[in-house]
KEKE-3310 file (N, C-alpha, C; in steps of 0.2 Angstrom, whole numbers, plus 5000, padded with zeros to 4 digits):
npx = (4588:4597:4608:4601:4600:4617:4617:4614:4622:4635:4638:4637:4646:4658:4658:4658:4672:4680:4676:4683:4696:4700:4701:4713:4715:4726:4731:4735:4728:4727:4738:4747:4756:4760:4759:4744:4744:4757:4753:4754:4744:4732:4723:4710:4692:4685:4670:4657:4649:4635:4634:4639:4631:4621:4623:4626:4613:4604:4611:4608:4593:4592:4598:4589:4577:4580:4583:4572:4564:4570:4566:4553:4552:4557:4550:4535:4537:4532:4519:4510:4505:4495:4490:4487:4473:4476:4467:4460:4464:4474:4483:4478:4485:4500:4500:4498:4511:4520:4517:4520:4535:4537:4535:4544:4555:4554:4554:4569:4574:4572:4576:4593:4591:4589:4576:4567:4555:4549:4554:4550:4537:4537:4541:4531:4518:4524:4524:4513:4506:4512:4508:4493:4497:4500:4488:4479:4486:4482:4469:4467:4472:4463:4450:4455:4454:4442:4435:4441:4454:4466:4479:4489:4481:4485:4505:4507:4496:4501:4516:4512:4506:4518:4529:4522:4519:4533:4537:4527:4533:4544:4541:4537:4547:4554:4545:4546:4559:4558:4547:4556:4564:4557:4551:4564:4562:4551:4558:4567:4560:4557)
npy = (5029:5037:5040:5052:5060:5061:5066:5079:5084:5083:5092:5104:5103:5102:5115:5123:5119:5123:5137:5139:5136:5147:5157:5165:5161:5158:5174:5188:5202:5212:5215:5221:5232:5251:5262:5263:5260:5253:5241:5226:5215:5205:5196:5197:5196:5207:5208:5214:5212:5212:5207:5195:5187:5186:5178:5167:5165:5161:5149:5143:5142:5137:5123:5118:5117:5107:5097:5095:5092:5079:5072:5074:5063:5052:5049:5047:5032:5023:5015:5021:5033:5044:5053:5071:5080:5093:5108:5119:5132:5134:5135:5148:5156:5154:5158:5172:5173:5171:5182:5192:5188:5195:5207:5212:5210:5220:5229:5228:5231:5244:5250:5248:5256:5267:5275:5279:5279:5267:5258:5258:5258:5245:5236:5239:5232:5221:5217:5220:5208:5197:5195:5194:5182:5176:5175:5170:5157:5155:5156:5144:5132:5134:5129:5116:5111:5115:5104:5090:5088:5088:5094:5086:5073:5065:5061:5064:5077:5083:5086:5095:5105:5111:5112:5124:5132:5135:5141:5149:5159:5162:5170:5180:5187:5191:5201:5209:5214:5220:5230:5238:5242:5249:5260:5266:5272:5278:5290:5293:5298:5311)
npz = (5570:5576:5568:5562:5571:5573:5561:5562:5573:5570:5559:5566:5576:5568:5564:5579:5580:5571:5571:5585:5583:5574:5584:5595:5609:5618:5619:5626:5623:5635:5642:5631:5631:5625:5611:5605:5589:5589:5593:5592:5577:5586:5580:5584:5579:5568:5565:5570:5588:5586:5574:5579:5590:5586:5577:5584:5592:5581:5578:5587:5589:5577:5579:5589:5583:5576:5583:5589:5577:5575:5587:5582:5574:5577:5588:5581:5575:5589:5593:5599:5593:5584:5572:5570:5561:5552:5551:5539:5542:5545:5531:5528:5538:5533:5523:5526:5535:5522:5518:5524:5527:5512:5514:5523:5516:5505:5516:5516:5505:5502:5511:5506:5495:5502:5505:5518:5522:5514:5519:5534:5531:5525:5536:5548:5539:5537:5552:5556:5545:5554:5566:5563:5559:5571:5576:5570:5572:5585:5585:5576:5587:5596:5589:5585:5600:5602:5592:5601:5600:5611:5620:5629:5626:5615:5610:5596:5597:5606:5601:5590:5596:5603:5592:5586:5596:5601:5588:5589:5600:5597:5584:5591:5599:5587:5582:5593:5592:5579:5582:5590:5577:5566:5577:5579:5564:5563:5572:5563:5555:5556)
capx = (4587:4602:4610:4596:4603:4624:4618:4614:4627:4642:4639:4639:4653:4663:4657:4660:4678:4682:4678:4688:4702:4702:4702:4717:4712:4727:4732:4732:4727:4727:4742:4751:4760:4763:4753:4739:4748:4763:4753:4751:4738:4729:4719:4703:4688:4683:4665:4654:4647:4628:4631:4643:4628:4615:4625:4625:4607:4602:4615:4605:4588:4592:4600:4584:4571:4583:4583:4563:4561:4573:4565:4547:4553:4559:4542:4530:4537:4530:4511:4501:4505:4488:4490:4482:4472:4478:4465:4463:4468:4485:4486:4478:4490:4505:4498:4499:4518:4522:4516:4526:4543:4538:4534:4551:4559:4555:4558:4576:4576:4567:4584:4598:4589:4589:4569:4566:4548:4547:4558:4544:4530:4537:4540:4524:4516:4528:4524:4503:4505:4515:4503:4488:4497:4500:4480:4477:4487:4478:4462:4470:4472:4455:4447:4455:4452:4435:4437:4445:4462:4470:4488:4487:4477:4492:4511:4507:4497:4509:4523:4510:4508:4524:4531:4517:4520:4539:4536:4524:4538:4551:4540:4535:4555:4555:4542:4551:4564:4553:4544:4561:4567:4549:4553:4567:4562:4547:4561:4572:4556:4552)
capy = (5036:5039:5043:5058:5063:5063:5071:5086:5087:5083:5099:5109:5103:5105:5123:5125:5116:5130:5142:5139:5137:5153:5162:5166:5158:5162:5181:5192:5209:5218:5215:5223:5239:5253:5266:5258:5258:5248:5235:5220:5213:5202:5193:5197:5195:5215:5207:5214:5208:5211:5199:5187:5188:5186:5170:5162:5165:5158:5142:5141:5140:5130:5117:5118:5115:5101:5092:5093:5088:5072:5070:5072:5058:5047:5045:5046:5026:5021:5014:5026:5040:5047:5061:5075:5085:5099:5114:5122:5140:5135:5138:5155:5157:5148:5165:5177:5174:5172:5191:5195:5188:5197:5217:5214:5209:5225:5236:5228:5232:5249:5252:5248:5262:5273:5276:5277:5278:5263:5255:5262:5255:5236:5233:5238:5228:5215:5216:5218:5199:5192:5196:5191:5173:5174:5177:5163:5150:5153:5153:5137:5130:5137:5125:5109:5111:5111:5098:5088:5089:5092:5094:5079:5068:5058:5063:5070:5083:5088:5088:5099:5112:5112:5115:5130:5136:5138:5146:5157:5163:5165:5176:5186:5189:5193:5207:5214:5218:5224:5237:5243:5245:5252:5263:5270:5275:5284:5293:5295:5304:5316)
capz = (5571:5581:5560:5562:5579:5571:5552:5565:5579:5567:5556:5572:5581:5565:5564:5582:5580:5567:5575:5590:5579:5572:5588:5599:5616:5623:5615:5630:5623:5640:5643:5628:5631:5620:5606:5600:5583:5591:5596:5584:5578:5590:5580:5586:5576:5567:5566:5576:5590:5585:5570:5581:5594:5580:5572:5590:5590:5575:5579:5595:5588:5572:5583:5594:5578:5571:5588:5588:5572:5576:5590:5581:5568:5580:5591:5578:5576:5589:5592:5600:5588:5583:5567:5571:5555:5550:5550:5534:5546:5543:5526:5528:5544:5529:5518:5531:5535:5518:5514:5531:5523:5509:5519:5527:5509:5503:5518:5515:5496:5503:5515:5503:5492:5506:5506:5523:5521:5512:5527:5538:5527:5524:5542:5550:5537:5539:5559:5556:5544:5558:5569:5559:5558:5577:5579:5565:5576:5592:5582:5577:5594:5598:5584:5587:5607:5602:5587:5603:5600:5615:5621:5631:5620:5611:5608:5589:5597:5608:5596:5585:5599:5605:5588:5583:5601:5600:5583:5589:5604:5588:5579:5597:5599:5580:5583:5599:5586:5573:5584:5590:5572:5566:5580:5575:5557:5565:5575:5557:5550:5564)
cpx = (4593:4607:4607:4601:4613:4621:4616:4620:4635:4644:4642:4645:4658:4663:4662:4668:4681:4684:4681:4693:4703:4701:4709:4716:4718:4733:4729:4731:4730:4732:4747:4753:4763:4757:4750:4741:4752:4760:4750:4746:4737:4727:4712:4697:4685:4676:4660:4651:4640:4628:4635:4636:4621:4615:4625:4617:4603:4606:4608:4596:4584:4594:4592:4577:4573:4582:4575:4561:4564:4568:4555:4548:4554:4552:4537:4532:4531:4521:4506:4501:4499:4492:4485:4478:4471:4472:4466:4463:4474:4488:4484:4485:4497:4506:4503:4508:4523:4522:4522:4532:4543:4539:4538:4558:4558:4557:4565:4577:4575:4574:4590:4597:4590:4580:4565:4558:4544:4548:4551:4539:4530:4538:4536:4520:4518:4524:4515:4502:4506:4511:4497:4489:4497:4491:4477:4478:4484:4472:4462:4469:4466:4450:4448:4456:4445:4432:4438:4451:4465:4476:4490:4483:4483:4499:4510:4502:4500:4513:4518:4511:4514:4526:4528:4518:4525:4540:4535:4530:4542:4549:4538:4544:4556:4550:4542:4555:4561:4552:4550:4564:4561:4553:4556:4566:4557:4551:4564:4569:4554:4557)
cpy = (5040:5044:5050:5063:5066:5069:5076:5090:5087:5090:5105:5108:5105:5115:5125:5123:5122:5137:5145:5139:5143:5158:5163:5165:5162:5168:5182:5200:5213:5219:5217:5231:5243:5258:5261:5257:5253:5241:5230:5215:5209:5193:5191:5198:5206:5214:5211:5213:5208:5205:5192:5184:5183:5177:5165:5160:5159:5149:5139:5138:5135:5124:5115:5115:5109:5097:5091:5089:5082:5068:5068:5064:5051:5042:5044:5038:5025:5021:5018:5033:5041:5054:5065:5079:5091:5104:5118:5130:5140:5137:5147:5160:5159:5157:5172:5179:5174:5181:5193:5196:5195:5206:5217:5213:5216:5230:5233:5231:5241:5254:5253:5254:5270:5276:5273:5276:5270:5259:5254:5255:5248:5232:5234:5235:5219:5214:5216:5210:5197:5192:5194:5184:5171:5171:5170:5156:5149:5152:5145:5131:5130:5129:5119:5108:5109:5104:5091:5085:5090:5092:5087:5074:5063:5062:5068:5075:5086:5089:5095:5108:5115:5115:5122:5135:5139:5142:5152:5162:5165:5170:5180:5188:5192:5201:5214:5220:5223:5229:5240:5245:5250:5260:5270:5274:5279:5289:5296:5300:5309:5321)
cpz = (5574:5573:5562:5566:5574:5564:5557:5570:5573:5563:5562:5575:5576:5564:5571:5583:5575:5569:5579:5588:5577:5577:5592:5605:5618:5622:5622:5629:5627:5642:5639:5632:5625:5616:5604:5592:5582:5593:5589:5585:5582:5586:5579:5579:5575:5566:5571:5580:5592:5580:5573:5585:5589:5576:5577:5591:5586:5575:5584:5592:5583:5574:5587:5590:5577:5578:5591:5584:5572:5578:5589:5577:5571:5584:5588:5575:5581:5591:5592:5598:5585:5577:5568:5563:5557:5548:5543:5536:5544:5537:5524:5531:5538:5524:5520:5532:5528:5514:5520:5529:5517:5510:5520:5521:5508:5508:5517:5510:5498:5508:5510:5497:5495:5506:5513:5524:5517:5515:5530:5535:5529:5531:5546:5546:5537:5549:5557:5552:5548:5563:5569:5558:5568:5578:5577:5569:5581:5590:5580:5581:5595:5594:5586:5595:5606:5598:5595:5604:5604:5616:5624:5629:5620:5610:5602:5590:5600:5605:5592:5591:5601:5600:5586:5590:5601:5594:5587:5595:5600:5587:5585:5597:5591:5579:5587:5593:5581:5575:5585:5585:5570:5569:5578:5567:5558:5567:5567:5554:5550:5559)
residu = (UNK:UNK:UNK:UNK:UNK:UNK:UNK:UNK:UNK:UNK:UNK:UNK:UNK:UNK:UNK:UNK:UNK:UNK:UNK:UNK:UNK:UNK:UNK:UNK:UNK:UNK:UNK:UNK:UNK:UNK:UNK:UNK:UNK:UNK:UNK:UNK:UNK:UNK:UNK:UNK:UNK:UNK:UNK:UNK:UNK:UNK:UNK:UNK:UNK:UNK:UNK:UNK:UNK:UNK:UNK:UNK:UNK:UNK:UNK:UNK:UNK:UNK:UNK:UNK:UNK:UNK:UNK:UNK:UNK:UNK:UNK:UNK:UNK:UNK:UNK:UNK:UNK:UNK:UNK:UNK:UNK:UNK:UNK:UNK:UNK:UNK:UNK:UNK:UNK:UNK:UNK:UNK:UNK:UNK:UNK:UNK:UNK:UNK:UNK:UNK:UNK:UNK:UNK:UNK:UNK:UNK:UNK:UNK:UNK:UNK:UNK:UNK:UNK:UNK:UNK:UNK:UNK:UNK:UNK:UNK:UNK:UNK:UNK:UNK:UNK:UNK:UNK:UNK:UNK:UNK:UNK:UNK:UNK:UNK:UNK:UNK:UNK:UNK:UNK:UNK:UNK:UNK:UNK:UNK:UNK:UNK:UNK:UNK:UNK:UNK:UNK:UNK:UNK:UNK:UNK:UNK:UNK:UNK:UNK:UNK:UNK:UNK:UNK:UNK:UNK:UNK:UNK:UNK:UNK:UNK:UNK:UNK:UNK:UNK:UNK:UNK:UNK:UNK:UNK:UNK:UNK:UNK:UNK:UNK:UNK:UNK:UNK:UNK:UNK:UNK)
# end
């Protein structure tokens, strides 16, 4: 399993090794002098730094799934792994997020058009399924607590909650955003 452990870190370090490479560590900007036209280029990255921010982000939380799911593969060897059964909630829940993808698919197609209204529409839709899948997973929980499933039971159901719980914080941070874009398009329509 340690194989498991490198196919994930080696991607990343070479990314982050890339990346470091292509910056100017030590470029001191603040100390040029002159019109901002006289001054040559730097180097600095013209991205900006909600998508550097955003691509950190997503490193950080795709690292942090991939090292679960190592970590789920590795302990289900040994003995006293117990499988838990899967609810058939979760494929309603499975449903739910798949319509969700799709509401915030279209307010994207709905934006690049310029149809602010349609923006509007597909991400309060998009946020009421995400929503509806949240409800589904606690209903979820609810069911195999009374099933006897509990958190402490055995490893695979803690790896189950663990994983469905850090989701469920994902899609809460994803809905943050959401209301505050929403938001705005309320504000754009006024």
């Amino acid at each position: 399993m340690s194989f498991a452990i490198l196919f994930f870190l080696v991607p990343i370090g070479a990314i982050i090794a890339w990346w470091l490479s292509q910056q100017r560590l030590t470029a001191k900007p603040w100390l040029e002098v002159g019109a901002i036209d006289e001054i040559p280029d730097t180097g600095a990255s013209s991205t900006p730094a909600a998508i550097i921010g955003l691509g950190v982000f997503l490193a950080v939380v795709s690292s942090l799934f991939a090292l679960f799911i190592s970590a789920y593969f590795m302990r289900m060897q040994v003995a006293d792994w117990v499988q838990l059964p899967a609810p058939k909630l979760l494929w309603f829940n499975t449903g739910a997020l798949i319509l969700s993808s799709v509401a915030l698919q279209y307010a994207y197609v709905a934006a690049r058009r310029g149809g602010i209204e349609g923006v509007r529409d597909g991400l309060i839709l998009g946020g009421v399924f995400a929503i509806t899948f949240l409800a589904g997973q606690l209903l979820a929980w609810r069911q195999l607590n009374a099933a006897g499933y509990f958190l402490a039971a055995n490893p695979g159901n803690a790896f189950f909650y663990l994983f469905t719980g850090v989701h469920g914080l994902h899609l809460l941070g994803g809905l943050v955003a959401l209301g505050m874009t929403a938001g705005s398009c309320g504000e754009a329509l006024r």
